[in-house]
N, CA and C atoms of all chains as a GROMACS GRO file, in nm:
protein
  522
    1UNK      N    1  -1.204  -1.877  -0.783
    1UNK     CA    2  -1.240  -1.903  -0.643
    1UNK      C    3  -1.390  -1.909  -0.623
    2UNK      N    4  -1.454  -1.861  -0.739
    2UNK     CA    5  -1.615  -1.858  -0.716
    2UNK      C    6  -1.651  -1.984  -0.686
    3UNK      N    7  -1.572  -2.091  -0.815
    3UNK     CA    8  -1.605  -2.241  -0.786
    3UNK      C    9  -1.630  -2.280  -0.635
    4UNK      N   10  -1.525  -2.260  -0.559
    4UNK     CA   11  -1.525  -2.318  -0.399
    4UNK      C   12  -1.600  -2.272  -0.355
    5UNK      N   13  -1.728  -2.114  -0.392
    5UNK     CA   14  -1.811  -2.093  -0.269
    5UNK      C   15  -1.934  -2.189  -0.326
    6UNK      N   16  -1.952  -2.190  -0.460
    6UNK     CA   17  -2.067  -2.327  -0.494
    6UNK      C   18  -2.042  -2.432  -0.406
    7UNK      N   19  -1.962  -2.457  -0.384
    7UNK     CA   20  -1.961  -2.631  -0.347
    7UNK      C   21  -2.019  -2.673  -0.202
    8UNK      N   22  -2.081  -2.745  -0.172
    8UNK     CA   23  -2.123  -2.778  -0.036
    8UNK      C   24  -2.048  -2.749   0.101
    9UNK      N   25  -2.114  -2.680   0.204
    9UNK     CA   26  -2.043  -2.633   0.281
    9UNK      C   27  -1.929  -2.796   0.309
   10UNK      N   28  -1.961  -2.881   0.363
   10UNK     CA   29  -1.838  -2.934   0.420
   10UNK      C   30  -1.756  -2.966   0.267
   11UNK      N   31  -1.706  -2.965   0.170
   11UNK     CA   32  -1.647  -2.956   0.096
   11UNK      C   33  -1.570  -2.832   0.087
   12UNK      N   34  -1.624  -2.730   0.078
   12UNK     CA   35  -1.597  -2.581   0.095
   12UNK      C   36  -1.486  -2.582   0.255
   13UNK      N   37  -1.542  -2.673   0.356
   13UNK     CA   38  -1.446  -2.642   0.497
   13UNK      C   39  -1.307  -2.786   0.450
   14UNK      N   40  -1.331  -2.856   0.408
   14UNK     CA   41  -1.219  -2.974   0.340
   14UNK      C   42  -1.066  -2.846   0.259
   15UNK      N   43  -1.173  -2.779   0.178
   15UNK     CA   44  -1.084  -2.674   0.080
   15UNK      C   45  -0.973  -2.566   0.139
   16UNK      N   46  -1.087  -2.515   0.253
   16UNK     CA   47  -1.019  -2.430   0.343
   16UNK      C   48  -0.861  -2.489   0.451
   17UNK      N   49  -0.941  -2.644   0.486
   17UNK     CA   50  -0.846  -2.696   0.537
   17UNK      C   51  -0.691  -2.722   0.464
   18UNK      N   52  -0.722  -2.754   0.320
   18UNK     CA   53  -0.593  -2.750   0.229
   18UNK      C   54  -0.505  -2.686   0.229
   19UNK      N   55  -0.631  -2.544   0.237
   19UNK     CA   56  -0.523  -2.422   0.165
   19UNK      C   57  -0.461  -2.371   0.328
   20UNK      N   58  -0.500  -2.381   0.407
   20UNK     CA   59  -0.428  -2.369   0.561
   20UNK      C   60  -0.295  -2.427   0.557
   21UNK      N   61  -0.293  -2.591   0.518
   21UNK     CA   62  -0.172  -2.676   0.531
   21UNK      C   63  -0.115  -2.603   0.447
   22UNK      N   64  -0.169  -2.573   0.341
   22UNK     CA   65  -0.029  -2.542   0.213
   22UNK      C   66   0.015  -2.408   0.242
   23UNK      N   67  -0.060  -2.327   0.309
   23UNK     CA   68  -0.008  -2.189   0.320
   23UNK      C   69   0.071  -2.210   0.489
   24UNK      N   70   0.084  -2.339   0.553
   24UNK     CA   71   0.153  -2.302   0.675
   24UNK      C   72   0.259  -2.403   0.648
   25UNK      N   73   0.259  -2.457   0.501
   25UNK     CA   74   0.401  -2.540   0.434
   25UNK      C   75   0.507  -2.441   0.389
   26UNK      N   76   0.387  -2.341   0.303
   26UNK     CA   77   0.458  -2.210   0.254
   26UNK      C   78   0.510  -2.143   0.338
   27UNK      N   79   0.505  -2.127   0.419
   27UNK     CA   80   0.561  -2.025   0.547
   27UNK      C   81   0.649  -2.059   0.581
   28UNK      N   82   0.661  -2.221   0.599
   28UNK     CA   83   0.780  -2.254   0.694
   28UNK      C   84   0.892  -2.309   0.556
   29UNK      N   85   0.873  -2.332   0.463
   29UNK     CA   86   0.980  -2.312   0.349
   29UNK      C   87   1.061  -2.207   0.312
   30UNK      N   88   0.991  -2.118   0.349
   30UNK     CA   89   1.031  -2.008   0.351
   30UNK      C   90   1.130  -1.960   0.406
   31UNK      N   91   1.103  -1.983   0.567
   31UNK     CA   92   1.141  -1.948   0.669
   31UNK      C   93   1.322  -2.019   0.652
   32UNK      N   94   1.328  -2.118   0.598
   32UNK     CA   95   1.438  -2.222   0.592
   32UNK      C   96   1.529  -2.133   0.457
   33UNK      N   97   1.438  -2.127   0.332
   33UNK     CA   98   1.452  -2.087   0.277
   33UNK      C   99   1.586  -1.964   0.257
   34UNK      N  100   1.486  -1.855   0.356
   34UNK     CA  101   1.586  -1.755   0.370
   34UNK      C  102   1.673  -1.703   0.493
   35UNK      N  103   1.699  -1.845   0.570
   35UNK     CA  104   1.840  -1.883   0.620
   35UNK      C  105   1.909  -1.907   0.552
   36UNK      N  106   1.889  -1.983   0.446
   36UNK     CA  107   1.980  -2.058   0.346
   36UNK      C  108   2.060  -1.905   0.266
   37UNK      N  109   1.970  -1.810   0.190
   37UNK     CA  110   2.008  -1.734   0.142
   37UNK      C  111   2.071  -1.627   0.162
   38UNK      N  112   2.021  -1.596   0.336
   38UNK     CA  113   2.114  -1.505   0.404
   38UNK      C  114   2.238  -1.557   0.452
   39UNK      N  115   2.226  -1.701   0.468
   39UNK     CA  116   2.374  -1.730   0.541
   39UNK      C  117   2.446  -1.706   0.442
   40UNK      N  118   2.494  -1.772   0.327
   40UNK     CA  119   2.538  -1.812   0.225
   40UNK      C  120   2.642  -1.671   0.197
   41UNK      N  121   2.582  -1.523   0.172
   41UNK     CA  122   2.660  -1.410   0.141
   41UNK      C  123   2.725  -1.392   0.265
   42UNK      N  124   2.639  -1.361   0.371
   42UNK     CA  125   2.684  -1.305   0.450
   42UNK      C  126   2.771  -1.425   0.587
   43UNK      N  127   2.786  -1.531   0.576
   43UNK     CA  128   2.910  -1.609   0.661
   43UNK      C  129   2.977  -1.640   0.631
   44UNK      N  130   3.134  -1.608   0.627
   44UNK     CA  131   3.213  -1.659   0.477
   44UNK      C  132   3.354  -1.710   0.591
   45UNK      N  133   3.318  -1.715   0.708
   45UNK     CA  134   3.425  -1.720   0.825
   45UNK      C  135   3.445  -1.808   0.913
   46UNK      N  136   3.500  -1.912   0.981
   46UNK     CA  137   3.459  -2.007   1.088
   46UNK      C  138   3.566  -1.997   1.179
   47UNK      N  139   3.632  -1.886   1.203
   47UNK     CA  140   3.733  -1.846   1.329
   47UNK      C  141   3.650  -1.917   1.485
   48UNK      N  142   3.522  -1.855   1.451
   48UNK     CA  143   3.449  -1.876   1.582
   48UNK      C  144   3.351  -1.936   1.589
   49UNK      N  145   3.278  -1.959   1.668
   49UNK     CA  146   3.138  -2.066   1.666
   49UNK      C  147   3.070  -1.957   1.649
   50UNK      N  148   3.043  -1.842   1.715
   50UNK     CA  149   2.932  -1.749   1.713
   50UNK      C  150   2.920  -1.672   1.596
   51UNK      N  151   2.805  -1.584   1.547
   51UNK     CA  152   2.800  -1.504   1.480
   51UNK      C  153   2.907  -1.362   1.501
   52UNK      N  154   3.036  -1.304   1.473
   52UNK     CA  155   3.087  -1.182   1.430
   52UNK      C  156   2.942  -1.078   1.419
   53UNK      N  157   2.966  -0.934   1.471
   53UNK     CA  158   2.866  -0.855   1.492
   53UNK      C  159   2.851  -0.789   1.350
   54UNK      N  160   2.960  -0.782   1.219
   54UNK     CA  161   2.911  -0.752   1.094
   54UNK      C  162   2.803  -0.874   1.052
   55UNK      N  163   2.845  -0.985   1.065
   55UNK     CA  164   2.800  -1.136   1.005
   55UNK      C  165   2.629  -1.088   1.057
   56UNK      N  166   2.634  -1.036   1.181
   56UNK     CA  167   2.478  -1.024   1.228
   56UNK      C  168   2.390  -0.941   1.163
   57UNK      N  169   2.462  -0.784   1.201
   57UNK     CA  170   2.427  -0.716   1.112
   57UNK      C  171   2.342  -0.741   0.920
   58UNK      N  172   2.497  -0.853   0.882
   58UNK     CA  173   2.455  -0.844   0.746
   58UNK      C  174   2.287  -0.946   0.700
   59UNK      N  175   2.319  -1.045   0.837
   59UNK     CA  176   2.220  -1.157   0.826
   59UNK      C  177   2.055  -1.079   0.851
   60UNK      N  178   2.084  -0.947   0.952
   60UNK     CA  179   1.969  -0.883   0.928
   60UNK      C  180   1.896  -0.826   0.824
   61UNK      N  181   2.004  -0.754   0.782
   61UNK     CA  182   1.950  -0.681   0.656
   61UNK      C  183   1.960  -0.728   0.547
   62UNK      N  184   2.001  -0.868   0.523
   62UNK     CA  185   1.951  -0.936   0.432
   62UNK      C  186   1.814  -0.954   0.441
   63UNK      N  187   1.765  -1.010   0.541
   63UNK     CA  188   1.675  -1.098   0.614
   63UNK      C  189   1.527  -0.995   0.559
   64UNK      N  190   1.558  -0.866   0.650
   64UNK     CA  191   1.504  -0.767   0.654
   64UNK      C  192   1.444  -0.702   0.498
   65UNK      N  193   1.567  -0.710   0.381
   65UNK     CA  194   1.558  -0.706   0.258
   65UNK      C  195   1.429  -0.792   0.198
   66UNK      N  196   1.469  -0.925   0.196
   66UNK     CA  197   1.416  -1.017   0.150
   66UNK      C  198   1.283  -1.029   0.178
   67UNK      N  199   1.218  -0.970   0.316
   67UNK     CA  200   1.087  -0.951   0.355
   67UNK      C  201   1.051  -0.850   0.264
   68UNK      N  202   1.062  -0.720   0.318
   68UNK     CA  203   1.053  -0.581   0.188
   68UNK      C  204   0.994  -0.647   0.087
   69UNK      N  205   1.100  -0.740   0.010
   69UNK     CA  206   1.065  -0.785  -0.118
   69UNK      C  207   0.946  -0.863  -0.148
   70UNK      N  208   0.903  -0.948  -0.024
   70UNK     CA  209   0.839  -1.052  -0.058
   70UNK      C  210   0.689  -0.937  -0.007
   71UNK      N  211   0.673  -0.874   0.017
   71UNK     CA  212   0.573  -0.741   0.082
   71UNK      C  213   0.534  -0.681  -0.033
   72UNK      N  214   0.628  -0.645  -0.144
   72UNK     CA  215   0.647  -0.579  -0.243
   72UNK      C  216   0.546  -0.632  -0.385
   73UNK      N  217   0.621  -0.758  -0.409
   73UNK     CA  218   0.618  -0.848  -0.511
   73UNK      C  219   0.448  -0.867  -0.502
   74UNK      N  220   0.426  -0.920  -0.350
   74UNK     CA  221   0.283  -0.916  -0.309
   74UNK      C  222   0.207  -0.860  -0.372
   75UNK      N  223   0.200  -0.726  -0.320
   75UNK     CA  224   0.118  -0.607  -0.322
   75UNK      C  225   0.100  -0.597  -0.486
   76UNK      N  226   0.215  -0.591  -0.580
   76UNK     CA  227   0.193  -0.614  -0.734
   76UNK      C  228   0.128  -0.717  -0.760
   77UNK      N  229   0.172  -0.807  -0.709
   77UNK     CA  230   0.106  -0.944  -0.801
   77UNK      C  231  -0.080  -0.976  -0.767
   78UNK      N  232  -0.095  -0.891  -0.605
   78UNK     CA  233  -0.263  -0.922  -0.639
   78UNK      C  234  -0.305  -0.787  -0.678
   79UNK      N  235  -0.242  -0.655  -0.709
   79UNK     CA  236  -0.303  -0.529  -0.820
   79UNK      C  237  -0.291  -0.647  -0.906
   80UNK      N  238  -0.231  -0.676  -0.982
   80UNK     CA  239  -0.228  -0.792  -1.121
   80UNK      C  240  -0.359  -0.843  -1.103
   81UNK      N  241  -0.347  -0.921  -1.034
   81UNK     CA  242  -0.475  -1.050  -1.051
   81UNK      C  243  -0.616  -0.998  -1.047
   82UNK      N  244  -0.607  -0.887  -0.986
   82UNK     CA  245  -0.736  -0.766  -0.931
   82UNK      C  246  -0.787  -0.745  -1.063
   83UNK      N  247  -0.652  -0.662  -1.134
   83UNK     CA  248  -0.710  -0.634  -1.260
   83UNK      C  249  -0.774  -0.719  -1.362
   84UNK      N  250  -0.661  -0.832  -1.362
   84UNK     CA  251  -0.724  -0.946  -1.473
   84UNK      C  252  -0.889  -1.008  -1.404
   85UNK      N  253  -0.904  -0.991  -1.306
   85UNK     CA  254  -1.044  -1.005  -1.240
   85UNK      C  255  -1.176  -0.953  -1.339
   86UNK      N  256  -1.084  -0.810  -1.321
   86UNK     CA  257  -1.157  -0.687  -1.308
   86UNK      C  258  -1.207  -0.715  -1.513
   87UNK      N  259  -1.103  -0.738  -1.587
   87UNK     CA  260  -1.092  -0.742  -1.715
   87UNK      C  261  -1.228  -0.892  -1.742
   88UNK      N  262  -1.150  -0.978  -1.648
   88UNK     CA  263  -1.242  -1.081  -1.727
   88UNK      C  264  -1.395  -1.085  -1.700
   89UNK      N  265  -1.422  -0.996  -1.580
   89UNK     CA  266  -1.582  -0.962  -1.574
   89UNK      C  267  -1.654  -0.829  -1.672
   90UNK      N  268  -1.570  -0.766  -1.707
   90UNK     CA  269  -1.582  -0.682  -1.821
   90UNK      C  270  -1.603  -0.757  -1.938
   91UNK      N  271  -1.534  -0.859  -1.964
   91UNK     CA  272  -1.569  -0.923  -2.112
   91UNK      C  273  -1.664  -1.030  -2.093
   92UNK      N  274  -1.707  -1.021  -1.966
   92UNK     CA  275  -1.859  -1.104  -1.956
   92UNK      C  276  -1.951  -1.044  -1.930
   93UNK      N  277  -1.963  -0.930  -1.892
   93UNK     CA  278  -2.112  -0.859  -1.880
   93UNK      C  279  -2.112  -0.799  -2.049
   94UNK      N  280  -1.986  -0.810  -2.108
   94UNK     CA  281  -2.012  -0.735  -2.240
   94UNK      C  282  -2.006  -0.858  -2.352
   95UNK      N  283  -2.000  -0.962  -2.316
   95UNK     CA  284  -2.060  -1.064  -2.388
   95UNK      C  285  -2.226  -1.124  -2.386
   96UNK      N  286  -2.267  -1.040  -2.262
   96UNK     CA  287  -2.426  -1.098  -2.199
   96UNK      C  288  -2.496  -0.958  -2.259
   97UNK      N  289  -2.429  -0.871  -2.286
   97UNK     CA  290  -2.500  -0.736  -2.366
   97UNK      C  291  -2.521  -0.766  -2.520
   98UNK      N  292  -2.433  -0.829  -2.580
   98UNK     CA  293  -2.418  -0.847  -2.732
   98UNK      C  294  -2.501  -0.897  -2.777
   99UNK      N  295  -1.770  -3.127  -1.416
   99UNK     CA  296  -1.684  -3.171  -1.298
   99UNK      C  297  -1.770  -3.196  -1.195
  100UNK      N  298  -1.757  -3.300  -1.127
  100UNK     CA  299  -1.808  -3.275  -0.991
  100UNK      C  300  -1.744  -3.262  -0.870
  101UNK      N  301  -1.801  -3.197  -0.745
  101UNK     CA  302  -1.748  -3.141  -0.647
  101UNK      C  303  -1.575  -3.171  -0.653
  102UNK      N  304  -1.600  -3.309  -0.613
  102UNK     CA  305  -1.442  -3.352  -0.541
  102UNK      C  306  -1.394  -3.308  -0.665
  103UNK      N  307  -1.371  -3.330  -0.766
  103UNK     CA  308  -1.264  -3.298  -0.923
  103UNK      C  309  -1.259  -3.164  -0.876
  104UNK      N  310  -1.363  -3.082  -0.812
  104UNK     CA  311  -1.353  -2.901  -0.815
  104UNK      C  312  -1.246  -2.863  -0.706
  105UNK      N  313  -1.268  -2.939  -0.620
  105UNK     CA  314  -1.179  -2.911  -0.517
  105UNK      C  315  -1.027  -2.913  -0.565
  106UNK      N  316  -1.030  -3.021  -0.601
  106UNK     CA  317  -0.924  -3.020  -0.662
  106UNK      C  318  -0.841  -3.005  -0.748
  107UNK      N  319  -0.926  -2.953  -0.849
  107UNK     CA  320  -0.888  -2.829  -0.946
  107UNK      C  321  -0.832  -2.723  -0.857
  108UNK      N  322  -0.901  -2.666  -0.786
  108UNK     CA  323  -0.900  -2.545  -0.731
  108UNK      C  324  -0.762  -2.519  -0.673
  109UNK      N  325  -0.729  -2.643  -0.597
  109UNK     CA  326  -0.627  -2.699  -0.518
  109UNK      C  327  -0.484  -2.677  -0.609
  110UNK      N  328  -0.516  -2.732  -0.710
  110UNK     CA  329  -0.396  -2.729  -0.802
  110UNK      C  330  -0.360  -2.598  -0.839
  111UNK      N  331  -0.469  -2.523  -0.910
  111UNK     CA  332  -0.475  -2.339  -0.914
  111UNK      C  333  -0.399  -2.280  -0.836
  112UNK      N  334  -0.453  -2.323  -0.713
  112UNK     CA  335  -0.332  -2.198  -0.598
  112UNK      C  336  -0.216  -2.296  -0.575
  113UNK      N  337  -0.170  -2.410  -0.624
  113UNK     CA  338  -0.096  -2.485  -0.617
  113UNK      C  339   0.038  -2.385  -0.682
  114UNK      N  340  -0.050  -2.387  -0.854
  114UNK     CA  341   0.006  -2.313  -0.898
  114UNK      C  342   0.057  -2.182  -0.918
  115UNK      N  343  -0.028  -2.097  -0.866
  115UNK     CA  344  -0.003  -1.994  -0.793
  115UNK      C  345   0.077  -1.973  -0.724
  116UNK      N  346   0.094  -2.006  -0.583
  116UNK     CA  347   0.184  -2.039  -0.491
  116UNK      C  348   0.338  -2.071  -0.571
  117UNK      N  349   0.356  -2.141  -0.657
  117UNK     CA  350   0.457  -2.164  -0.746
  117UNK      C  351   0.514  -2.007  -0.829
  118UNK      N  352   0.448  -1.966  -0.853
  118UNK     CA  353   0.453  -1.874  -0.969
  118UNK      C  354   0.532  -1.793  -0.880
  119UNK      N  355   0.421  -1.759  -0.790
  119UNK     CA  356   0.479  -1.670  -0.676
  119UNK      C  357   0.575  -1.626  -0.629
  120UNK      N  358   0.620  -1.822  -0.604
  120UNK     CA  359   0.792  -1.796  -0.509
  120UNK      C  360   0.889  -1.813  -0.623
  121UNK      N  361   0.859  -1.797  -0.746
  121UNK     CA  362   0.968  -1.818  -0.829
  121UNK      C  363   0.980  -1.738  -0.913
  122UNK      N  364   0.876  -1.620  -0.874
  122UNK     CA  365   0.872  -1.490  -0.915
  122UNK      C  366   0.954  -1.357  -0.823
  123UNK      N  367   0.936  -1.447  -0.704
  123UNK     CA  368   0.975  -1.379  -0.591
  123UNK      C  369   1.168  -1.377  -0.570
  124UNK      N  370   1.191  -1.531  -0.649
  124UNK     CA  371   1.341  -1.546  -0.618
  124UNK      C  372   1.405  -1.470  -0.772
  125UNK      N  373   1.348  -1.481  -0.878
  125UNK     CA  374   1.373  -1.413  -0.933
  125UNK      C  375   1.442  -1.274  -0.959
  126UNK      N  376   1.361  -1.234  -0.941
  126UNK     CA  377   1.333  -1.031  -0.864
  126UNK      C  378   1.398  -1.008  -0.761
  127UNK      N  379   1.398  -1.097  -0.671
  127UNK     CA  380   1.552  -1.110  -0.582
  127UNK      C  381   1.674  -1.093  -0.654
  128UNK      N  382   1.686  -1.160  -0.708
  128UNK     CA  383   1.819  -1.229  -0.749
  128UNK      C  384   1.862  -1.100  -0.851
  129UNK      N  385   1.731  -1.020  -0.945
  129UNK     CA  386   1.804  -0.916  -1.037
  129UNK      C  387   1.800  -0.837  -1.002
  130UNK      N  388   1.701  -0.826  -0.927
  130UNK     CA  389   1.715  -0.588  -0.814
  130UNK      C  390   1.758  -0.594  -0.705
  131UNK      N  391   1.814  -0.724  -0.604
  131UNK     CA  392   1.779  -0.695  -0.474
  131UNK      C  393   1.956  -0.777  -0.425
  132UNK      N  394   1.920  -0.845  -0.450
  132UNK     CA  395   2.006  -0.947  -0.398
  132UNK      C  396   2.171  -0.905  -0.347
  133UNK      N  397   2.256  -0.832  -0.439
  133UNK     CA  398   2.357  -0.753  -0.409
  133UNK      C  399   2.378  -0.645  -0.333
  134UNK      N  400   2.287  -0.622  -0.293
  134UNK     CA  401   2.271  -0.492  -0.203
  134UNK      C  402   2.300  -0.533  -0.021
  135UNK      N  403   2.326  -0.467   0.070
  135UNK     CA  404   2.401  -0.454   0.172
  135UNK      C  405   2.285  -0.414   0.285
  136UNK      N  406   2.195  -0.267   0.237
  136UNK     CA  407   2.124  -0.219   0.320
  136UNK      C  408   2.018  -0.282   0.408
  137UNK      N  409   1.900  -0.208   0.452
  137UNK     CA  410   1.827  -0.316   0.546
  137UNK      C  411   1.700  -0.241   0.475
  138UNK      N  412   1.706  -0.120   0.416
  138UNK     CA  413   1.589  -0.100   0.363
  138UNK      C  414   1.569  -0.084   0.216
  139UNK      N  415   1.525  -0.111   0.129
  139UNK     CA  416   1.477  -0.120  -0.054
  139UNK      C  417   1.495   0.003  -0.091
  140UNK      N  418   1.609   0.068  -0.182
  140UNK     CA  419   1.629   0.209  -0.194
  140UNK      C  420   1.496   0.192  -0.287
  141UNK      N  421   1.473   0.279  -0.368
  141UNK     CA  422   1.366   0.361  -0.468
  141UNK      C  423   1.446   0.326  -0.604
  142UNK      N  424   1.540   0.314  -0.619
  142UNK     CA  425   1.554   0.225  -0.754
  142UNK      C  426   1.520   0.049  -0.756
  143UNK      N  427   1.552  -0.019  -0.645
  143UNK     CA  428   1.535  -0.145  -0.588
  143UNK      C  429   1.346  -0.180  -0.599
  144UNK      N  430   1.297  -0.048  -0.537
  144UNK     CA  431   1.134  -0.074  -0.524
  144UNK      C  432   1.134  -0.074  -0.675
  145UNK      N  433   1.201   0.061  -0.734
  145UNK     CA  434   1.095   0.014  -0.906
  145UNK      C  435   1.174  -0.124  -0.996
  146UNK      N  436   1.248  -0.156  -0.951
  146UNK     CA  437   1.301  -0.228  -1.018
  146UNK      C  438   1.211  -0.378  -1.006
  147UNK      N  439   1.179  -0.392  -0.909
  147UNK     CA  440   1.073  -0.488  -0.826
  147UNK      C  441   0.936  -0.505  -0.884
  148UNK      N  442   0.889  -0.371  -0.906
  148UNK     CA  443   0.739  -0.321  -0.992
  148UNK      C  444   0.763  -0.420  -1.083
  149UNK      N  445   0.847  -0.346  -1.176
  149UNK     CA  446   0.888  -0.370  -1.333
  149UNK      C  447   0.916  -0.522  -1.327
  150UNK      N  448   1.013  -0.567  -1.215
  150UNK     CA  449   1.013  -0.746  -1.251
  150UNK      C  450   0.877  -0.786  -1.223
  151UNK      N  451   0.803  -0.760  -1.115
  151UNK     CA  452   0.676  -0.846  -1.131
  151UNK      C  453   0.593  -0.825  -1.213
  152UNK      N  454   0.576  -0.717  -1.314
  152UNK     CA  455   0.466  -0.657  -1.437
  152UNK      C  456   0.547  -0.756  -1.515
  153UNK      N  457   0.661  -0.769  -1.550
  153UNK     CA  458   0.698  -0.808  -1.674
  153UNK      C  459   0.689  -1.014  -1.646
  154UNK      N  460   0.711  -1.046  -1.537
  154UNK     CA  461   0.720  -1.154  -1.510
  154UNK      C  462   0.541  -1.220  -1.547
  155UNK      N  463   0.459  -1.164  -1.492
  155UNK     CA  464   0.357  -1.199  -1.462
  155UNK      C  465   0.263  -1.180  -1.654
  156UNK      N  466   0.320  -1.068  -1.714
  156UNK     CA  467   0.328  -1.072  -1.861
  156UNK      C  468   0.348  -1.233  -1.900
  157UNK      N  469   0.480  -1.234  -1.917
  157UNK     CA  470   0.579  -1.350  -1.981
  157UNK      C  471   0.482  -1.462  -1.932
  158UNK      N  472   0.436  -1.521  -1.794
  158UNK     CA  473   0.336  -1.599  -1.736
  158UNK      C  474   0.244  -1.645  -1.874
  159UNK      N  475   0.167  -1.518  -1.889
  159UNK     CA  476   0.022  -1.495  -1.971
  159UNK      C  477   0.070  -1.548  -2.070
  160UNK      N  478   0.150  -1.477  -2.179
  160UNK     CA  479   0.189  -1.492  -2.292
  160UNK      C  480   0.269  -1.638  -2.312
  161UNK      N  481   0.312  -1.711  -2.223
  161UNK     CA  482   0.378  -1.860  -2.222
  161UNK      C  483   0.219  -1.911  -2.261
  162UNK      N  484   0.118  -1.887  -2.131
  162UNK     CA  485  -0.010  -1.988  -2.135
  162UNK      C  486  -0.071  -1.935  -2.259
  163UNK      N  487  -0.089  -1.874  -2.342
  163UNK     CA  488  -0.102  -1.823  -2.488
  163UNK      C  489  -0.090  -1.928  -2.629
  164UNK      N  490   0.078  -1.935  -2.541
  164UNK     CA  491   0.137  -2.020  -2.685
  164UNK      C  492   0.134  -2.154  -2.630
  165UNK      N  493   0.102  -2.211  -2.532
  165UNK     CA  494   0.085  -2.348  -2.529
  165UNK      C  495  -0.083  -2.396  -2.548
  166UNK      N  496  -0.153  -2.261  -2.544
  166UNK     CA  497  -0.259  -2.320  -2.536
  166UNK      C  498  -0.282  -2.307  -2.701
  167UNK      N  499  -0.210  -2.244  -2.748
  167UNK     CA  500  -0.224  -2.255  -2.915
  167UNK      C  501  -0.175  -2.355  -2.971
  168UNK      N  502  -0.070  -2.408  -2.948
  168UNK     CA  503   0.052  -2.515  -2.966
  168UNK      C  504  -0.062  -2.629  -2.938
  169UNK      N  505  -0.121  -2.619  -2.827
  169UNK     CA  506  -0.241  -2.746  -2.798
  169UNK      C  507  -0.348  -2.794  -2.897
  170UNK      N  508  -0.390  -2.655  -2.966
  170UNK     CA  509  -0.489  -2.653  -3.041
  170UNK      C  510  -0.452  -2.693  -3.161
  171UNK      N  511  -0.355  -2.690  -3.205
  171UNK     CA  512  -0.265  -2.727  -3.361
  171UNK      C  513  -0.291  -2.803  -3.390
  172UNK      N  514  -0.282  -2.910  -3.498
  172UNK     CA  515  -0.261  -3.051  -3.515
  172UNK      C  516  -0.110  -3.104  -3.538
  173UNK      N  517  -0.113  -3.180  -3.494
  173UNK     CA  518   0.037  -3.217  -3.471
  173UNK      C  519   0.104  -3.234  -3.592
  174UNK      N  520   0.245  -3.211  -3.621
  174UNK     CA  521   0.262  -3.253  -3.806
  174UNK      C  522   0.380  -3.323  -3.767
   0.00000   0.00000   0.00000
């Protein structure tokens, strides 16, 4: 990411603009996403048009689950990247010592 | 490289990222989470979650390892 703060400011605001679209593509894929995955277990019935109050229930705490997770996964995956950060500036100040 | 190629390097990076991510994410779903009923992540579910994303994000590294060795080879 260092690359993008070199680059000329309006290039640098072009970049920003990208990563906006792609992170408000990501969101709403998502969002579709895990309708798809909560319906799927939890509606297995078509007596009625409406949601059954288990069917709701379950669509929550799927729903509810699946956030948790995606909160979770998060929080690991940038400790991860932190570290490998953290590692690859270590093997460059100790390559500029040698 | 110049600028525009950087941008778009860069672009592709969290492209890829973003990828890794959600297919790390459905993953780890699918082996700690997915069968479960509740509304909140018991404490076997959370570590189970840890452990898929340490080991996932491993397997990641170690793939880009062997292709970038496989690259370097000469072809026979």
């Amino acid at each position: 990411m260092e690359a993008v703060q070199n680059l000329p400011p309006h290039q640098q605001a072009e970049f920003m603009v990208k990563l906006e679209q792609m992170q408000m593509k990501d969101s709403l894929v998502m969002y579709t996403n895990l309708v798809h995955r909560c319906f799927a277990p939890c509606v297995t019935s078509f007596r009625s048009k409406v949601l059954e109050k288990t069917e709701q229930s379950c669509v929550e705490n799927c729903a509810s689950r699946y956030i948790k997770l995606t909160q979770r996964v998060g929080l690991r995956f940038a400790e991860h990247q932190a570290m490998l950060q953290k590692r690859a500036e270590q093997a460059a100040s100790a390559g500029t010592q040698a | 490289m110049d600028a525009a190629a950087q941008v778009k390097s860069q672009l592709f990076e969290m492209e890829m990222y973003s990828d890794l991510f959600s297919k790390m994410q459905e993953l780890c779903w699918r082996k700690c989470i997915a069968h479960s009923k509740e509304e909140e992540l018991s404490v076997g579910e959370q570590s189970c979650t840890d452990r898929c994303v340490s080991k996932y994000l491993e397997a990641h590294l170690q793939v880009g390892e062997i292709l970038k060795e496989q690259s370097q080879q000469p072809q026979q």
